[in-house]
N, C-alpha and C positions, 0 to 999 in steps of 0.2 A: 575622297574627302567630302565632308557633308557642309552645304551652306546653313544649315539650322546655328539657329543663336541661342541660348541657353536664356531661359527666360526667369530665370530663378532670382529675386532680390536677396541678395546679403545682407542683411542689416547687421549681422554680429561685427562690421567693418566701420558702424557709426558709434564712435567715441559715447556721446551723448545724443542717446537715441532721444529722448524729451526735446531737446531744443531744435534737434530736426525735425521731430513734427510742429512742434511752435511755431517754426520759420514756413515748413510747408502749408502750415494755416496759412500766416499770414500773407503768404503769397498768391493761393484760390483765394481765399477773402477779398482780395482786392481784384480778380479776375471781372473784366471792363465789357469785356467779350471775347471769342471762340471762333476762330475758322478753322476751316478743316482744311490739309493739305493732302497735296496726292500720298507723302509717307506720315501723316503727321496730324498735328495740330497746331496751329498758332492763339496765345492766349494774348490778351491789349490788358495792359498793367499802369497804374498811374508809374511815372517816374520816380517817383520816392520809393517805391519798391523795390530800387536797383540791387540794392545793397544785399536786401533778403533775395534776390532772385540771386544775384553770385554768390550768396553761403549757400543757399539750400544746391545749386548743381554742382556746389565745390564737393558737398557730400553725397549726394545723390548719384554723380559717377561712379564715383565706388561701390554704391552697391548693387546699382543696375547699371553696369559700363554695356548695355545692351542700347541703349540711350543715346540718340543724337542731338545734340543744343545748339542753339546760336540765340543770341540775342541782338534786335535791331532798334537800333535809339538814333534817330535824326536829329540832325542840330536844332535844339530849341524848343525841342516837343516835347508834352507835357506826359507823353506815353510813351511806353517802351513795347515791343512785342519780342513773348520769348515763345521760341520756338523747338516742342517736342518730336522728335520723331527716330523713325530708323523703317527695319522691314515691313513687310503686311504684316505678320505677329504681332508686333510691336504697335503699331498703329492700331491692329484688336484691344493689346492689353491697354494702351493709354484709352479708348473706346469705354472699355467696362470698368478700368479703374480709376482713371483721374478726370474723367467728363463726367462721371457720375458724381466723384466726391464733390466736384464744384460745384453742381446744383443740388447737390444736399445740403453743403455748405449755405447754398442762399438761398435753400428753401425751394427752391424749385424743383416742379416735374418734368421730363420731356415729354 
């Protein structure tokens, strides 16, 4: 048996493929900063983002259930860090696809 993970996103499984990309704007949009984890990435989010950060991984698992999340919010902080990750693939694909979109998103080069 093979450890490979299938890296292929479904979207045919997002209802309302428009308002999941909305949601996923607005949630890079608001991206505060970026660390990098040994599988992963961790993104710093104002708190108001809560709400869009739980719709966008309520549909985002389904179509990339390749995907590991957590999110961490301390009592009383004005921040939330959510947290992408899974395999070394995984941590390529978020790499080239969702570090890039964030600094397109704000205009930045690396």
């Amino acid at each position: 048996m093979s450890d490979e993970i299938n890296l292929f996103c479904n979207l045919d499984v997002i209802e309302d493929r428009e308002a999941h990309v909305a949601v996923l704007e607005r949630v890079f949009r608001a991206v505060m900063d970026t660390r990098e984890t040994p599988d992963g990435y961790q993104f710093k989010l104002p708190v108001e983002r809560l709400n869009d950060v739980a719709l966008w991984i309520s549909n985002e698992r389904f179509c990339c259930p390749f995907f590991h999340f957590a999110i961490n919010l301390a009592p009383e902080s004005d921040h939330l860090w959510l947290t992408l990750g899974g395999s070394e693939a995984v941590k390529a694909l978020i790499q080239a696809d969702t570090i890039d979109q964030i600094y397109q998103i704000h205009g930045k080069k690396r």
